[in-house]
Structures are given as C-alpha cells and as structure tokens.
C-alpha positions as CSV (number, residue, x, y, z in Angstrom):
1,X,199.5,116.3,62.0
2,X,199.6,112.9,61.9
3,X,199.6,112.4,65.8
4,X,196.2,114.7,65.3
5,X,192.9,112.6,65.5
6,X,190.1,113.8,63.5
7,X,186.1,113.2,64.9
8,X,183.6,113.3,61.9
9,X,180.0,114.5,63.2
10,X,176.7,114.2,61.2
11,X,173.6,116.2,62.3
12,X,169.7,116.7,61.3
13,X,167.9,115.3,58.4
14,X,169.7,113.3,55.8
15,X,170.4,114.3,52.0
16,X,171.1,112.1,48.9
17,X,174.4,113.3,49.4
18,X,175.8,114.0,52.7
19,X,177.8,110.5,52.4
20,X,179.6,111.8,49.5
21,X,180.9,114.8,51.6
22,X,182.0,112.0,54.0
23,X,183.5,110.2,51.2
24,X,185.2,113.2,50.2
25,X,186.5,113.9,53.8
26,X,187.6,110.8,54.3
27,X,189.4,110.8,51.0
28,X,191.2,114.4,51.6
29,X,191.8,113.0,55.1
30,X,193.2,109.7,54.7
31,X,196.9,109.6,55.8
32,X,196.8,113.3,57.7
33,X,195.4,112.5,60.9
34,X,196.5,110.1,63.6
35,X,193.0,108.5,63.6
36,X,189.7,109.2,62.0
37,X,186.4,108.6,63.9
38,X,183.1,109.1,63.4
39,X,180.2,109.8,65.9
40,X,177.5,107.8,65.6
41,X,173.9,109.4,65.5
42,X,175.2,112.6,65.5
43,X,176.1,114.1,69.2
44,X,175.2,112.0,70.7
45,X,177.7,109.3,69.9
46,X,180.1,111.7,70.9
47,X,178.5,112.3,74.7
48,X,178.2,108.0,74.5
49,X,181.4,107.4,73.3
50,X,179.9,105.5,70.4
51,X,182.3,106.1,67.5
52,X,183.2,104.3,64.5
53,X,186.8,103.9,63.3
54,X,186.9,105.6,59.6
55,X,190.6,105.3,59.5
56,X,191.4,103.2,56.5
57,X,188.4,103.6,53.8
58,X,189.3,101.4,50.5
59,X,188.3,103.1,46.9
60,X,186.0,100.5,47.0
61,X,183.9,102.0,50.3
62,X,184.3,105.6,49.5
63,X,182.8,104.9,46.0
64,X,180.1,102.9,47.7
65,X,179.7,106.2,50.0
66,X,179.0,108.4,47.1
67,X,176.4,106.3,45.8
68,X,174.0,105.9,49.2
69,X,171.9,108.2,50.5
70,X,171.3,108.5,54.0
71,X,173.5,109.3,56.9
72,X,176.4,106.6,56.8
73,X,177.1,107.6,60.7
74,X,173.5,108.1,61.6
75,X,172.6,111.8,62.3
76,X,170.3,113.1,65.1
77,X,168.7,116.7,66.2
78,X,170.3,116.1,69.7
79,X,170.8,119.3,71.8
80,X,173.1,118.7,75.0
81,X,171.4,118.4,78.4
82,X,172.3,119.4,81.9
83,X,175.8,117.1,82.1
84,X,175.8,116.3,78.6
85,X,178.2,118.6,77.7
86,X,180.9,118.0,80.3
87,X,180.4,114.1,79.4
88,X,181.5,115.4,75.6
89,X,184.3,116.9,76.6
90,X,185.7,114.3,78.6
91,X,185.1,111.5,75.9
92,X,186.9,114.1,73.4
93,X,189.9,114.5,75.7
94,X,190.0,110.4,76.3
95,X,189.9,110.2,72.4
96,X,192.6,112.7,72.1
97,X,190.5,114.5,69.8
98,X,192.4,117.2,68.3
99,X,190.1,118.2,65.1
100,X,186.5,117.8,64.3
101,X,184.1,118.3,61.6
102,X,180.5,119.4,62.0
103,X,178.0,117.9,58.7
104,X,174.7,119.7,59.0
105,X,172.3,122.8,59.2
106,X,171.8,125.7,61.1
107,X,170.8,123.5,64.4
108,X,174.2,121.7,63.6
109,X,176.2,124.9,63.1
110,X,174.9,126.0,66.3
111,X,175.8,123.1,68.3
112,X,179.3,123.3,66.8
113,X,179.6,126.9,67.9
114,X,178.4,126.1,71.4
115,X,180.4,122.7,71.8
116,X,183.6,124.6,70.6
117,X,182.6,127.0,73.4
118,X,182.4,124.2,75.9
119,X,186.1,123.2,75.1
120,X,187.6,126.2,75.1
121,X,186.4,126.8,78.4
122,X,187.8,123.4,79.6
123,X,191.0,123.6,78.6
124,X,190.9,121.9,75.7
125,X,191.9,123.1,72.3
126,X,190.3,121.2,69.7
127,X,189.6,122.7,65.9
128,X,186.1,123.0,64.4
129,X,184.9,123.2,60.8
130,X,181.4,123.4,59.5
131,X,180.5,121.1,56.7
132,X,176.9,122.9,55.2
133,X,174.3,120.4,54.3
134,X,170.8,120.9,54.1
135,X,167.4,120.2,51.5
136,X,165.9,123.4,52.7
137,X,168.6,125.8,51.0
138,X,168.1,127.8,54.4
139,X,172.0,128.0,55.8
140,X,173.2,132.1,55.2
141,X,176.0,133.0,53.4
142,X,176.5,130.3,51.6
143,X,175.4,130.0,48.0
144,X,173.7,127.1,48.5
145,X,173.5,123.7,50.4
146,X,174.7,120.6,49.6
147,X,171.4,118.7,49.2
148,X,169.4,121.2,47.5
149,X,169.7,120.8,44.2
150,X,169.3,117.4,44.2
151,X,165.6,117.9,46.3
152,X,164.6,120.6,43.9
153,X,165.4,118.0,40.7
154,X,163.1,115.6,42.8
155,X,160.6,118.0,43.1
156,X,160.7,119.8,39.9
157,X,160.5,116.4,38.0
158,X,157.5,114.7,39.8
159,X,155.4,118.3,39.2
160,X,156.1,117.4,35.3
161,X,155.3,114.0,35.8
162,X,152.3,114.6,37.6
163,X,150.6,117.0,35.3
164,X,151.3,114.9,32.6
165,X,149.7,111.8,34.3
166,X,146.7,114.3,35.7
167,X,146.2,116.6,32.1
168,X,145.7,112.4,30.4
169,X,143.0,111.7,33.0
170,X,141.8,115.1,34.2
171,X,141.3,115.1,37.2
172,X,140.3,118.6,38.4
173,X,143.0,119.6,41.0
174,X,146.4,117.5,43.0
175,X,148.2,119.5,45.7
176,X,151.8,118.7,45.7
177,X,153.6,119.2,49.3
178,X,157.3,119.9,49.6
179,X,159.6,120.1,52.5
180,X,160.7,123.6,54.0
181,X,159.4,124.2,57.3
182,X,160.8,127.8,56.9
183,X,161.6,129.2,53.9
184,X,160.1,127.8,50.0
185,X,163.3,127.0,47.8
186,X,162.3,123.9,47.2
187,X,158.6,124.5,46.1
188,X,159.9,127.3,43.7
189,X,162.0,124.9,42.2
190,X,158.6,123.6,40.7
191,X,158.5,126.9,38.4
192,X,161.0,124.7,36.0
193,X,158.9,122.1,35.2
194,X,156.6,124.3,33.1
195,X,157.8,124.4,29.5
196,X,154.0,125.9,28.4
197,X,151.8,128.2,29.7
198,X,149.1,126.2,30.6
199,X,151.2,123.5,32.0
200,X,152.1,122.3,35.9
201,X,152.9,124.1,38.1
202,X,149.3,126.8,37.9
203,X,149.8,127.9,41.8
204,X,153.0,128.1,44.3
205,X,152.9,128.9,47.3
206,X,156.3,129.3,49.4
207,X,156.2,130.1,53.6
208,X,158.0,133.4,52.5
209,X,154.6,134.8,50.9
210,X,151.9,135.4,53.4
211,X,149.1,132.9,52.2
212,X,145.1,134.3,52.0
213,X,142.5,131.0,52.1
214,X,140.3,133.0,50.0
215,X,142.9,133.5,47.2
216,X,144.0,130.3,46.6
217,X,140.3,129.4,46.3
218,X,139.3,131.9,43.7
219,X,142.5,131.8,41.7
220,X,142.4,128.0,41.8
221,X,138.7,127.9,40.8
222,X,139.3,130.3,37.4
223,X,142.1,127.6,36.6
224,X,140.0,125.0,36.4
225,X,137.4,126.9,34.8
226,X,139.3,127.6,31.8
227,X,141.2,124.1,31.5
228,X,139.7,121.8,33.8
229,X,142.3,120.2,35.8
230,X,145.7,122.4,37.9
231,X,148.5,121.3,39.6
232,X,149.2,123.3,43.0
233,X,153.2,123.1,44.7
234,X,152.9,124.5,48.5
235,X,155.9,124.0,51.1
236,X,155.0,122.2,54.4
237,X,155.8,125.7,56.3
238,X,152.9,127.8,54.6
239,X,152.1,130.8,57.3
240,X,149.3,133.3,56.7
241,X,149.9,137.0,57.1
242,X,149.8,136.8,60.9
243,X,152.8,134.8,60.7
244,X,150.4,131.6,62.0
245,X,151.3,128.2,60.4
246,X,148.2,127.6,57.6
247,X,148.0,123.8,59.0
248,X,149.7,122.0,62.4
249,X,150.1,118.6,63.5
250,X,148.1,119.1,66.8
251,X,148.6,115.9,68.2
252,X,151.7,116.6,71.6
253,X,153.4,112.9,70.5
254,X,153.8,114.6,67.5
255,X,157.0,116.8,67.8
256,X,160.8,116.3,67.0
257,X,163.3,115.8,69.1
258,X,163.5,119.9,69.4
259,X,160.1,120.2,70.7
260,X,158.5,121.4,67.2
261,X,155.6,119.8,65.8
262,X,156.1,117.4,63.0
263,X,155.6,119.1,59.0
264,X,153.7,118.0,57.1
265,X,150.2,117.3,56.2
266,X,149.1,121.3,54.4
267,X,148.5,119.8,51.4
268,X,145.7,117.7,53.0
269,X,144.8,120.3,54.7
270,X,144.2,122.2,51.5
271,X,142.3,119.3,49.7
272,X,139.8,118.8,51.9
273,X,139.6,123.0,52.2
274,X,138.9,122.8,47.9
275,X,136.0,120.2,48.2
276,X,134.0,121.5,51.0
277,X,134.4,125.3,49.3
278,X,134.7,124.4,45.4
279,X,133.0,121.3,45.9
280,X,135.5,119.7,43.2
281,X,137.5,116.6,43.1
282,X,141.1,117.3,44.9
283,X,143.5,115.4,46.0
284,X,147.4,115.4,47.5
285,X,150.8,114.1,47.2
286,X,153.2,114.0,50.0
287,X,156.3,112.5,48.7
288,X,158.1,113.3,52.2
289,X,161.2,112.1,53.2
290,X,161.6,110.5,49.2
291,X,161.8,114.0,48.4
292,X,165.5,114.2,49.8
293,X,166.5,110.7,49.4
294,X,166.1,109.7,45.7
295,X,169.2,108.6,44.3
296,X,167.9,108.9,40.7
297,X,167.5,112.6,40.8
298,X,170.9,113.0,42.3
299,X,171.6,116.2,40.2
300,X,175.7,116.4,39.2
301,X,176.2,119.5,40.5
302,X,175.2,119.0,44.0
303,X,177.6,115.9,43.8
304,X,180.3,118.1,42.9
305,X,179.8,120.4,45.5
306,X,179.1,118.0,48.5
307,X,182.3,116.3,47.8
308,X,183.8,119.8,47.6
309,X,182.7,121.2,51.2
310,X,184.1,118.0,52.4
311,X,187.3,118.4,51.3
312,X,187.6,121.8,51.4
313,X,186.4,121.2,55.2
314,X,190.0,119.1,56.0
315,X,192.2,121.6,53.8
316,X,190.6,123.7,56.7
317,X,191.6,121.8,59.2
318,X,195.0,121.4,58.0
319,X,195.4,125.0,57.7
320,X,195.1,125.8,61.3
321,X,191.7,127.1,60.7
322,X,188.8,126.8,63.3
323,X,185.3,128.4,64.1
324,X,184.0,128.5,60.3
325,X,182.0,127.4,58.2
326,X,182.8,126.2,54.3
327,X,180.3,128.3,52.3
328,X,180.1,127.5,49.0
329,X,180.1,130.5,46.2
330,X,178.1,131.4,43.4
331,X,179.3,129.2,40.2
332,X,179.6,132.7,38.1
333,X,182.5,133.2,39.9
334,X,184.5,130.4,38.7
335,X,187.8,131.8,39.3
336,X,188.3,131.2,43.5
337,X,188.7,127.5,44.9
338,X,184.5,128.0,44.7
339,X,184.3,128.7,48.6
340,X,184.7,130.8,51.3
341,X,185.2,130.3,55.0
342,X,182.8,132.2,57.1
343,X,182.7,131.9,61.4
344,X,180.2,129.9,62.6
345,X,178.7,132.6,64.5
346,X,177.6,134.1,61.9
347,X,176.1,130.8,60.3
348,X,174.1,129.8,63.3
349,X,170.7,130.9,63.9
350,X,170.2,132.6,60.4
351,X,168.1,131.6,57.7
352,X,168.2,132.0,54.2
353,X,164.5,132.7,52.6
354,X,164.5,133.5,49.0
355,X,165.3,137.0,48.0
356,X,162.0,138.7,48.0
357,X,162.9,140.6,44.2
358,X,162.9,136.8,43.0
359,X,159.6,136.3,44.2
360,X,157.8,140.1,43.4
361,X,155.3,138.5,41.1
362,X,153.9,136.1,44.0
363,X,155.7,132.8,42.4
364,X,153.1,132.7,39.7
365,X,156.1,132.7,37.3
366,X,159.8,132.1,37.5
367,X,161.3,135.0,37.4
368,X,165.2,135.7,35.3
369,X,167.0,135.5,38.6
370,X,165.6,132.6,40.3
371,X,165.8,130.9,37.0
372,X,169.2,131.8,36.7
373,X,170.6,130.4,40.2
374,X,168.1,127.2,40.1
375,X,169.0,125.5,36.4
376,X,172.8,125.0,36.9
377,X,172.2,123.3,40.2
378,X,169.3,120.9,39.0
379,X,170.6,120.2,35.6
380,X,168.2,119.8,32.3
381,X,164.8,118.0,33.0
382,X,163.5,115.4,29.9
383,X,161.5,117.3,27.8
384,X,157.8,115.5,27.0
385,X,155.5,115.3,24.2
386,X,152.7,118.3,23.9
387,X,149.5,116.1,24.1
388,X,147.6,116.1,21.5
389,X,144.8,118.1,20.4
390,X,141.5,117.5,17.9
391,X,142.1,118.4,14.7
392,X,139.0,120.7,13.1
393,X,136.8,118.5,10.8
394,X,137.6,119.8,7.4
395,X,134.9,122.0,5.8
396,X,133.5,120.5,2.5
397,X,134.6,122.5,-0.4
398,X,132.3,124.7,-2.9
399,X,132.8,122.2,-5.8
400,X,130.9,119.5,-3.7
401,X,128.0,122.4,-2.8
C-alpha cells in the first residue's frame, strides 16, 4: 500500500485525548501509506485543500501528541454546502487520496457516511474508517467513547472537591453544570464522588429524566433543612416532560455552526430559580469547555483506548475494510482485540442515553450497573478526610455530685 495516501480528518468538539488517537494512527501508519495528510479544521481543510503533511512524525512528536489536549489538526462542525462536496472530491482525487480516517461523533460519522457516498458516486474509490471520539458518551454501539472517561474523572472529582470546600464554609446550595446536550453520562458520573451518605452529589439531574421545577425545589429545600448546605450536578441538556429544553440561550448570534443554540447556562438558570422560590443563598459552576480539556484528570484507561481506536482504525484500513466504524467493547470481555467494526450507517444519527434500568431510582443513587461500567473507565478518586465533628462535653461523674 505504500503508493496508497492516507487523509486523517478531525471533527466536532475536542477531547483530552483525541491527539493520542492521532498519535496512535500515525504510529500504526507510519511506513504503510504513500503519504499521510491531515485536514486541517476538520472538512473543511479537505473542500480548501488545506492539509498538513503527517508523513514522518519522530517519537519525540507522537509522545508530545499524547500529552496535549485539543485537536492537533483543528476540528470543525462543518456540513458541506451546495458545491462543497464536488470541490472535496476533486481535491481528494488531485491528492490521490486512496484511504481516510474520520475522528469524531455522530455529526462526524455522518459526514463520513455521506462523503463516502459522494465518492462512490464520482468514480472514485477511496476507503473510510470511523475513529469514535466524543465527551458526551452518546456514539451507539460502541462501549464507550474515547473522551469520556477522562470528562467524567473531571467531573466526578470537582463535585468532591466542591462539597468539601462548600460543607467547610456552608454555604446553602452550588449548582454544578456538565456538558451533554442530549443524553446525562457525564452528570451521573458525579454519583462516584459520594463516599457517605450525606456527602456531594444530594441531586442529579440527567436530560434522559424528564425534570419537574417543583421537585427539584422541594427535594432541594428538605436537603438543606436537615444539613444546611447541598451540592446539585445537572447536564446542560435538562428537558422537562414535554420534551422542552428547561433553559435556552435565546439570543439568534447565539448558535453553532449547525444552527443549534449554544449549551449552556441551566445551572444559572436554576440559581436564580432557588433564590426567588427558596429565597436561600445559591450559586453555580460552569466549568465548560475545562470539563473536556484537563490534562490532569486524563484517566489511564481512556488513554489506552483512544490510542487503541486509532490504531485499530489503520489495521482497518489495511485490511481492505471500509464504511465502519471501530467500536470499542465492554472491558469484561477481555478476550477479543477489545473492538468491533460496525458500518457507519448504523453509527450515524443514533444516540446513546443511559440505559433507563441504570437510572430506575431517578439518579438519586448510583445504582450496581452504572457503578460497574463507570469505575474502570475513571480510575480511583483520592479519598478525603471525614470533617470533623463536636465531641459531647463529658458529663461530671456521681463521685463529684
């Protein structure tokens, strides 16, 4: 294959470790293809013809790969326009593009499946391999995303930071807002920062469990009547039962490249609802985009596996494979290569909430299943000091009567 020239494609938000699957791509690739290139900003490098040579990466770069987050190519949410897609083609034919590997989500996985489409019906063969990454955890059939558990570490381990900083100064209530527009794996992964009953998270609140106003108010209002201070996790997505989002960046400028409106902002939202109806101290935390960007809650696992789909992507490749998807499987079954291929087509457009049994108790605990799949992706947390409490004054004794 060696006369073969390979074009690398990143798409949609970044991870803390989609540049190890490219370090891992380029590793398995190195000395296969004819040339290695890589699209810059996602698509639409690829309909500019603005690509980076990947060709020759030292041990020195790939190592420097695996330890930056970000998109090392850049990324983008691009969807092809009216001419767009002829323009790809042609710039994939002038680059003698033979082989090409799609990084990215179910938007990403659907633009493979279309642009594969779109050269097929040109003319031109060219191989395609989908390379899962996403924070959300929402890509089907595959046991998880690269990018995941490394989130969910992020978010698990602020929640047990914050209540510890919040239980030393109570203050009566902090609304913690993860990402997940659609679906609340990473807001569940909160449940493992409580080691005690009474400590953070107290309420969750994932877009797969219709959410009731009234509710959260009264459950969050016994809380702090019995201890005085609670810790709420909600996902960015939240929806009431009508399917409505519970809070929406109004504002038309607003929107992402796909026309939706920004995330974001619910656990405002829900603050300001707590004062005016509680009329308690509440604040929030939006840790955003340093939710899925912290290199120093890079979990090991999700390392392991990002570098996996990316080789496993090229093996692919050099197989005579095309239309699929590397899926990773569950780590109990530790006796395959630990994935699958699945086609694209049945990737794209899918999403991937969490299995409603997990969830049957309302994500007030964390139930044996969802504890089970979450701890070997997000590794052991530090376990902190139980605060102290006031000793009982010691009763004089009869003698001194």
């Amino acid at each position: 294959m060696e006369s073969a020239n390979l074009m690398v494609v990143q798409g949609g938000g970044p991870t803390a470790v989609l540049n190890t699957s490219l370090a891992g791509i380029l590793d398995e690739a190195s000395g296969k293809f004819g040339r290695i290139l890589g699209s810059r900003y996602g698509i639409r490098g690829v309909i500019e013809n603005s690509v980076a040579d990947l060709s020759h990466p030292t041990p020195a770069l790939l190592e420097l790969l695996r330890n930056s987050p970000g998109a090392a190519l850049g990324s983008s949410r691009h969807q092809p326009q009216s001419g767009e897609m002829e323009r790809l083609v042609a710039n994939l034919r002038e680059l003698q593009i033979s082989h090409m590997l799609f990084m990215g989500g179910n938007g990403t996985m659907r633009g493979a499946d279309l642009i594969g489409e779109a050269c097929r019906a040109a003319g031109l063969a060219i191989a395609i391999i989908g390379i899962p990454k996403t924070v959300d955890n929402d890509l089907a059939i595959t046991d998880r995303s690269p990018g995941f558990a490394s989130a969910a570490r992020y978010v698990a381990q602020s929640t047990r930071d914050l209540g510890m900083d919040i239980r030393s100064l109570p203050q009566p209530v902090t609304i913690l807002e993860t990402m997940g527009r659609s679906v609340g794996w990473l807001s569940a992964a909160s449940l493992l920062a409580r080691e005690r009953d009474n400590d953070a998270p107290h309420l969750v609140y994932a877009p797969e469990l219709a959410f009731s106003a009234e509710t959260f108010l009264a459950d969050l209002d016994g809380i702090v009547g019995r201890q005085g201070w609670a810790v709420v996790v909600v996902s960015e997505g939240l929806q009431t039962a009508s399917g409505e989002p519970v809070y929406q960046v109004s504002d038309a400028s607003q929107t992402d490249p796909l026309k939706r409106p920004m995330t974001g902002g619910v656990a405002q939202y829900l603050a300001d609802l707590v004062a005016r109806n509680l009329k308690m101290r509440c604040r929030s935390e939006k840790p955003g985009l340093l939710g899925r960007c912290s290199m120093l809650h890079v979990s090991e696992q999700d390392r392991r596996d990002a570098d996996l789909v990316g080789r496993a992507g090229v093996r692919a490749l050099t197989a005579d494979q095309t239309g699929k998807m590397v899926a990773l499987t569950s780590l109990k079954d530790s006796g395959g290569p630990g994935y699958i291929l699945v086609p694209l087509g049945e990737v794209a457009g899918r999403e991937r909430p969490i299995p409603r049994q997990w969830i049957a108790d309302g994500l007030s605990t964390l139930s044996p299943p969802l504890r089970e799949y979450l701890k070997p992706l997000m590794g052991e947390l530090p376990t902190y000091i139980t605060p102290f409490e006031t000793i009982e004054p010691e009763k004089e004794s009869s003698a001194h009567a």
